[in-house]
C-alpha positions as CSV (number, residue, x, y, z in Angstrom):
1,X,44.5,58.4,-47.0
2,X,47.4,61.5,-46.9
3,X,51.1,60.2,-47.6
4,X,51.6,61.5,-44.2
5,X,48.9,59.0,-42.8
6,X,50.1,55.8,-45.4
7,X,53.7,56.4,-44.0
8,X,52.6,56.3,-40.1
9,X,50.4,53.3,-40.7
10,X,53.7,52.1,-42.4
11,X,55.6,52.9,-39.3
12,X,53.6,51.5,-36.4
13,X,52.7,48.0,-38.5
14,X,56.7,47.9,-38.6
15,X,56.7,48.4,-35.4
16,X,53.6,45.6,-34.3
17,X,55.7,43.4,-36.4
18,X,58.5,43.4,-34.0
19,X,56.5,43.1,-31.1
20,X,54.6,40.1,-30.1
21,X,51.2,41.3,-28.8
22,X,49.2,39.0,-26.9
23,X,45.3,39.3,-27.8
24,X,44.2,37.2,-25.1
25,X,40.9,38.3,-23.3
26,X,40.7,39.9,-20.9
27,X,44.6,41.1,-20.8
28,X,46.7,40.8,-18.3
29,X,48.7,43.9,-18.7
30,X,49.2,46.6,-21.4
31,X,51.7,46.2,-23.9
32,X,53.7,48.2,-23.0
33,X,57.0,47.3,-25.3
34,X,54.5,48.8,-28.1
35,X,53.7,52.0,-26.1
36,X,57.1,52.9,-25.4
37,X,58.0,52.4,-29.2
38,X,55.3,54.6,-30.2
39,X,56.1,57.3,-27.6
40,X,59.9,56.9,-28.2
41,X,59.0,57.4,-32.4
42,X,57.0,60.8,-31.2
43,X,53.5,59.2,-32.2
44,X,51.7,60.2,-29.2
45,X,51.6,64.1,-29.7
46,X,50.7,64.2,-34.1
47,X,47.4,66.4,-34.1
48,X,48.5,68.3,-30.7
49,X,49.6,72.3,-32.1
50,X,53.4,72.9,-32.0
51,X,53.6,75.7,-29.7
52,X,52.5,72.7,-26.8
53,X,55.3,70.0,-27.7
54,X,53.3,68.1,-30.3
55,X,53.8,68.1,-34.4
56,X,50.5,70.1,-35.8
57,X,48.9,67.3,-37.8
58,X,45.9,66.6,-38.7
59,X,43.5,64.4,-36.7
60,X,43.2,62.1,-39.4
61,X,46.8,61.4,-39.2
62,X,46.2,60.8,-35.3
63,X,43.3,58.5,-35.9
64,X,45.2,56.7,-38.5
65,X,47.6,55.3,-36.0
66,X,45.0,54.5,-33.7
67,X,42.7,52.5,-36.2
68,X,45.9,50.6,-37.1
69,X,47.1,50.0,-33.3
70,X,43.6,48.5,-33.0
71,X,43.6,46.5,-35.6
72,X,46.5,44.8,-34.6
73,X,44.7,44.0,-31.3
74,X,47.2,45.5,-28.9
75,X,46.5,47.1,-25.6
76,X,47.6,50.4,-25.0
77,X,46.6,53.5,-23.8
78,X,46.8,55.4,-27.3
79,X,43.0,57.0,-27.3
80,X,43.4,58.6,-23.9
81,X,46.8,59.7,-24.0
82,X,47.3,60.7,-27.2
83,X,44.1,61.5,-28.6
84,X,42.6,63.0,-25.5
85,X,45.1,64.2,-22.8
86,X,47.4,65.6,-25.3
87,X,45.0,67.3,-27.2
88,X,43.3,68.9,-24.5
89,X,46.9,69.8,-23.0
90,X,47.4,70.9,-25.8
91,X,44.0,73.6,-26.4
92,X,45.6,75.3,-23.1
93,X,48.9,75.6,-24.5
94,X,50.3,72.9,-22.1
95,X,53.1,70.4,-23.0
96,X,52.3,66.9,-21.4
97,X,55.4,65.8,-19.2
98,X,57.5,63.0,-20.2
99,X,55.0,60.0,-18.7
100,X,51.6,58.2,-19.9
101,X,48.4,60.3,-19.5
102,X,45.0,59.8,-19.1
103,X,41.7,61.8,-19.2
104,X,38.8,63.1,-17.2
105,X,36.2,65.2,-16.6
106,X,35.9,67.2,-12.9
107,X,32.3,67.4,-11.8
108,X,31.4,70.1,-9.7
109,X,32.6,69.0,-6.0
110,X,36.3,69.2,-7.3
111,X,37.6,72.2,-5.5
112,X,40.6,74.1,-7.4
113,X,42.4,76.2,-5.0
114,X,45.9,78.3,-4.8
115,X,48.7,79.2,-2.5
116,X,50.7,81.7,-4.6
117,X,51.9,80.8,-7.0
118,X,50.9,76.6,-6.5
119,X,47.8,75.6,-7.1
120,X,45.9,72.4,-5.3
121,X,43.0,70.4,-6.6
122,X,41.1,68.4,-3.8
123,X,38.0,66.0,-5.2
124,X,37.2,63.0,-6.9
125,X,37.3,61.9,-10.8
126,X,35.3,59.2,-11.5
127,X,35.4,56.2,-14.1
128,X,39.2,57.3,-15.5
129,X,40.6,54.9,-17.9
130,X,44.1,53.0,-18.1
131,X,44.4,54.8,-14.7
132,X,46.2,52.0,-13.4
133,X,49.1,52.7,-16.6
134,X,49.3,56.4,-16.2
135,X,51.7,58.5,-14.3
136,X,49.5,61.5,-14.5
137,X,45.7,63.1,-15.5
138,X,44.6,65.7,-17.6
139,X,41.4,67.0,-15.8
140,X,38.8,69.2,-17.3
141,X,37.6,71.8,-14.6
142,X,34.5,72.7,-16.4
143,X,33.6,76.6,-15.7
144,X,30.9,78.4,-14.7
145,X,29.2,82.0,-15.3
146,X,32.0,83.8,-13.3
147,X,35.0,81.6,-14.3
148,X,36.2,79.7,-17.9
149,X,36.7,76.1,-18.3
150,X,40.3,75.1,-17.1
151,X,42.6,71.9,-17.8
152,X,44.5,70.5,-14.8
153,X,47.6,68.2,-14.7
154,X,48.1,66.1,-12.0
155,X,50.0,63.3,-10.3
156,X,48.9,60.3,-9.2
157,X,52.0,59.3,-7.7
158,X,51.4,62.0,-5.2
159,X,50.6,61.0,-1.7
160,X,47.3,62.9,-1.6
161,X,46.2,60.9,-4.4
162,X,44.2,57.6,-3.8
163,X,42.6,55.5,-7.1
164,X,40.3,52.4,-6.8
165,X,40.9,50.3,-9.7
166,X,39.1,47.8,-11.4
167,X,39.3,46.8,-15.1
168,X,36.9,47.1,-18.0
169,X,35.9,43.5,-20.4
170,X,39.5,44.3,-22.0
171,X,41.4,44.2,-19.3
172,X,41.9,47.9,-19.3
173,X,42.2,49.1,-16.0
174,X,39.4,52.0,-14.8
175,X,38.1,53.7,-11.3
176,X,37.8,56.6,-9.5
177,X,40.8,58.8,-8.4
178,X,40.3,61.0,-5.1
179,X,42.3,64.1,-4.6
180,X,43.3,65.5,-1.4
181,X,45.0,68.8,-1.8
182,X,47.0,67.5,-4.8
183,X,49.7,70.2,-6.2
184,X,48.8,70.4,-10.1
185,X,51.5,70.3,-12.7
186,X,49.9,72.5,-14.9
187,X,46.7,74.7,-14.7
188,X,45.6,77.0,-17.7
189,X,42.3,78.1,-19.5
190,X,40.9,75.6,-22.0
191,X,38.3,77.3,-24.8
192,X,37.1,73.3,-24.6
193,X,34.2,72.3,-22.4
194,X,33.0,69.7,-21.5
195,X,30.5,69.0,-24.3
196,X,33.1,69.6,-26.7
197,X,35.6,67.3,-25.1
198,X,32.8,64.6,-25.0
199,X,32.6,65.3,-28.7
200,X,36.1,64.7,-29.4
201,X,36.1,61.3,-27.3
202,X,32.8,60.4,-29.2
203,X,34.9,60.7,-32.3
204,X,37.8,58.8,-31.3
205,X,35.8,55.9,-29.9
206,X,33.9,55.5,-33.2
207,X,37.1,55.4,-35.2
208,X,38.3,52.6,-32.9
209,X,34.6,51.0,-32.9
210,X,35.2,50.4,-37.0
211,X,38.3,49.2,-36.8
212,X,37.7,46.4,-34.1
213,X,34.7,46.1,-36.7
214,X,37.4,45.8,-39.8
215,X,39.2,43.4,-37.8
216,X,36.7,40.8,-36.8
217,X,35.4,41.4,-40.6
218,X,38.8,40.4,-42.0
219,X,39.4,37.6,-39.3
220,X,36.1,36.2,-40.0
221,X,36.3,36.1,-43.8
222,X,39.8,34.1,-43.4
223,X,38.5,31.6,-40.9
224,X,35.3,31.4,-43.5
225,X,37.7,30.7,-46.1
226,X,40.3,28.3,-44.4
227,X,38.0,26.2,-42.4
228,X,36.5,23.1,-44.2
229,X,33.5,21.8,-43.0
230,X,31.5,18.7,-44.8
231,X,34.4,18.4,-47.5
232,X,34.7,21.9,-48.5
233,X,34.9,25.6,-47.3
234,X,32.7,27.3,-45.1
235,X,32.9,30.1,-48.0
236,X,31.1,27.7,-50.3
237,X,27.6,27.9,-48.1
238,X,25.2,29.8,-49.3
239,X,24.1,30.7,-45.4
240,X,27.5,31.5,-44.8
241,X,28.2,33.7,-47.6
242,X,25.1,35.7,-46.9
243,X,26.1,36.2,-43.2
244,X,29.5,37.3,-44.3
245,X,28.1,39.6,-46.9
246,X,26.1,41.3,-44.2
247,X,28.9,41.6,-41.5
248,X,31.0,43.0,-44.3
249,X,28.5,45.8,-45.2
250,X,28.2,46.5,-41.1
251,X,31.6,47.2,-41.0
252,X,32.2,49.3,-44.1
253,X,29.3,51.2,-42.7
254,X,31.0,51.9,-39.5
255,X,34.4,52.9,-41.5
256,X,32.4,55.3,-43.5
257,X,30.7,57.3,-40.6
258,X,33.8,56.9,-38.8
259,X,35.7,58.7,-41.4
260,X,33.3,61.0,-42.8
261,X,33.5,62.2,-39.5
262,X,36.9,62.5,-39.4
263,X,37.0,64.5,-42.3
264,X,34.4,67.0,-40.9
265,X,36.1,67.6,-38.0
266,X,38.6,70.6,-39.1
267,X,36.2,72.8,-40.7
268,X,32.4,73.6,-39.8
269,X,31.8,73.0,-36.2
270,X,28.0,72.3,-36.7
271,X,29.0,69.5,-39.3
272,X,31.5,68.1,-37.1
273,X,29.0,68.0,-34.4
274,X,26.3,66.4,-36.3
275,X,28.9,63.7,-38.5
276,X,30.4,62.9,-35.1
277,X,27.4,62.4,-33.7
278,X,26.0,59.8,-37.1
279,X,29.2,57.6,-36.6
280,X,29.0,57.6,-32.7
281,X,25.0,56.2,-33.3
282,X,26.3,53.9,-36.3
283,X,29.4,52.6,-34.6
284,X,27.9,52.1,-31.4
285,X,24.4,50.4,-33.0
286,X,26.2,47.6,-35.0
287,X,28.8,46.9,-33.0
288,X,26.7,44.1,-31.4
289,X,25.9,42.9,-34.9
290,X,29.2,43.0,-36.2
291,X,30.2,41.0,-32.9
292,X,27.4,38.6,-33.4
293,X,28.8,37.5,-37.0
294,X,31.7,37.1,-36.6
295,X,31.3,34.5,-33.5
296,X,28.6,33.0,-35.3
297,X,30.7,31.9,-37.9
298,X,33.8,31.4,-35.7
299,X,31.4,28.6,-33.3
300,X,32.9,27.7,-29.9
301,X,36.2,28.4,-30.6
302,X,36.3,32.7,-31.4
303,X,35.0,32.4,-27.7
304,X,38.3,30.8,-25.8
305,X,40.2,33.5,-24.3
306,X,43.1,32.4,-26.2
307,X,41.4,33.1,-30.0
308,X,42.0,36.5,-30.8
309,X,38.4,37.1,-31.8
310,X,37.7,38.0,-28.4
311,X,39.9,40.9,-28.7
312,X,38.0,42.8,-31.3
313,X,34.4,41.4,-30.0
314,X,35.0,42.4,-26.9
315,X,36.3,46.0,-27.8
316,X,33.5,46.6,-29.5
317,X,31.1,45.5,-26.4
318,X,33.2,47.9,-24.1
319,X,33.5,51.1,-26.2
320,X,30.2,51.3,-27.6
321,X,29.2,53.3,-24.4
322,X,31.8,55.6,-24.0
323,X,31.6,59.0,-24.5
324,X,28.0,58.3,-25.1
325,X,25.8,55.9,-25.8
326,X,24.1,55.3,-29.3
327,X,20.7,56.7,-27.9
328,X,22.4,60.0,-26.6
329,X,24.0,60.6,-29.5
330,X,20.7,59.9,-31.5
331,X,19.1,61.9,-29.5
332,X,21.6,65.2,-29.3
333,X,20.9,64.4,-33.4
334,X,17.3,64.6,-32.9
335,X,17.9,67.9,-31.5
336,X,19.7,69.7,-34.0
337,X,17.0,68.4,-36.6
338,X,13.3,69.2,-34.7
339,X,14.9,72.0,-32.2
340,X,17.2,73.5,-34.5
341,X,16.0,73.4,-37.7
342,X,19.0,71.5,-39.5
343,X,18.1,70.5,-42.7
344,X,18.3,66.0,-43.1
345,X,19.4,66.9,-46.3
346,X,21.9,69.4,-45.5
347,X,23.2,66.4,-43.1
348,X,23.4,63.9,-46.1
349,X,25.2,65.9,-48.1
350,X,27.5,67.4,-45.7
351,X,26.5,71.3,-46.9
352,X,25.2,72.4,-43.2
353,X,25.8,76.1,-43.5
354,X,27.6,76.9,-40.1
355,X,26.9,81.2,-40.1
356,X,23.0,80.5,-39.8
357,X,22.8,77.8,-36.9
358,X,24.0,77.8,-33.3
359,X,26.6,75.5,-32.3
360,X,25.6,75.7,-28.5
């Protein structure tokens, strides 16, 4: 970890410490008290370029505030907004305005159109998330042979705009948003498609997948530890110790794809293709394991609403789809390997040479 990533981790567990978060499942609302501190602090726009409002950083400084907002449990719209609006905002040189954003993708019924200067986006997006707790959404208009790929901001307090909301297993509101001749904010090329934005939200989901993993890993090792059962410690079983060995091996499995992929992801675009793509499979695969264990161990109990097991669990029941399931991702994998002629080896030891291969 960079000193610029140990002191934000720093900063936001100073900040969860002061704010009560409530890991009951399903939530009833975001917590918002911790979103407005992070947003207030400027921790919403770290890996988005200067020249668009945000700081420059590195992703892994970004993703080291949103494994540590996960661990602590809390609610808040952190991947989309930060991690995916403002990033792609930010690839068209767009500052986000001053509210809470969210992401989608346009398929190809939305209809972009101009008067003048103004330009009006009429269509539907489908399955947005935290739509309920944004102000406005950062659609990709994906191009075609004639035109590039363009990123549109858009109300959704606007009376032209209608969303049907329902909520995910979190609580985390999601639906469709239809557009009727909706005035856009902002509209700009984007060099990001949407493969490549699918990537990026493939990446950020498998960072959050291995920290709701490290979570219910640490959680479950204390409970192990604190809970006596027949006169001693459910550590002291030899069942349980071999469970708990196991669940601890999943999730440092799933932090070490996670991260690896991280790490690959400001350099070679092939490697950061294919290392997204291992920790999207890895983090998506034992996710239900990981869950398993840990309410194993935990009995009835980790599954009231109230125990904050459920939190973590349940995070990693929703996310493991999103952005691509572990088969797609295995199978875009496949691809590069039998159609493309990447080396396993190469892929092991992270020296994929980027100047011979496609990235298409």
């Amino acid at each position: 970890m960079s000193e610029m990533s140990a002191d934000l981790v720093s900063a936001v567990r100073s900040m969860i410490e002061r704010i009560e978060i409530d890991t009951r499942t399903p939530a009833e609302h975001t917590d918002d008290a911790l979103w407005e501190a992070l947003r207030e602090s400027g921790f919403t726009s770290i890996d988005v370029p200067e020249a668009a409002g945000g700081h420059g950083g590195d992703t892994a400084d970004a993703m080291s505030v949103l494994t540590t907002i996960t661990e602590s449990g809390a609610l808040v719209p952190y991947a989309e907004h930060a991690m995916l609006a403002a990033w792609l905002a930010g690839s068209a040189g767009h500052e986000l305005p001053d509210a809470t954003a969210t992401i989608a993708v346009a398929d190809a019924d939305l209809a972009l159109d101009a008067d003048g200067e103004q330009a009006y986006v009429t269509g539907v997006l489908r399955d947005v998330v935290h739509v309920s707790a944004a102000s406005v959404v950062v659609a990709l208009v994906p191009g075609d042979g004639d035109r590039p790929a363009q990123v549109a901001t858009l109300p959704l307090d606007h009376p032209g705009v209608s969303v049907s909301a329902g909520a995910d297993l979190l609580g985390a509101s999601i639906g469709d948003v239809t557009l009727d001749r909706v005035p856009a904010i902002g509209v700009a090329e984007t060099p990001v498609d949407a493969e490549r934005l699918r990537e990026r939200g493939a990446l950020v989901y498998a960072a959050a997948l291995a920290a709701a993993a490290r979570a219910v890993c640490d959680r479950t090792v204390q409970y192990a530890s604190e809970r006596v059962q027949f006169g001693r410690p459910l550590t002291k079983f030899q069942a349980v110790q071999q469970r708990l060995a196991t669940l601890a091996a999943l999730a440092t499995m799933m932090e070490v794809a996670s991260s690896r992929a991280v790490a690959a992801g400001d350099g070679n675009p092939v490697l950061a293709e294919v290392s997204t793509a291992v920790a999207k499979v890895v983090t998506s695969l034992y996710g239900h394991a990981v869950a398993a264990a840990g309410h194993q161990i935990h009995g009835a109990i980790g599954f009231t609403s109230e125990h904050s097991l459920g939190r973590f669990t349940t995070a990693l029941w929703t996310w493991r789809d999103r952005h691509g399931t572990e088969r797609e991702w295995a199978s875009a994998l496949a691809g590069r390997i039998l159609d493309d002629g990447l080396d396993p080896w190469d892929l092991i030891t992270g020296t994929v040479d980027d100047a011979n291969r496609s990235t298409s």
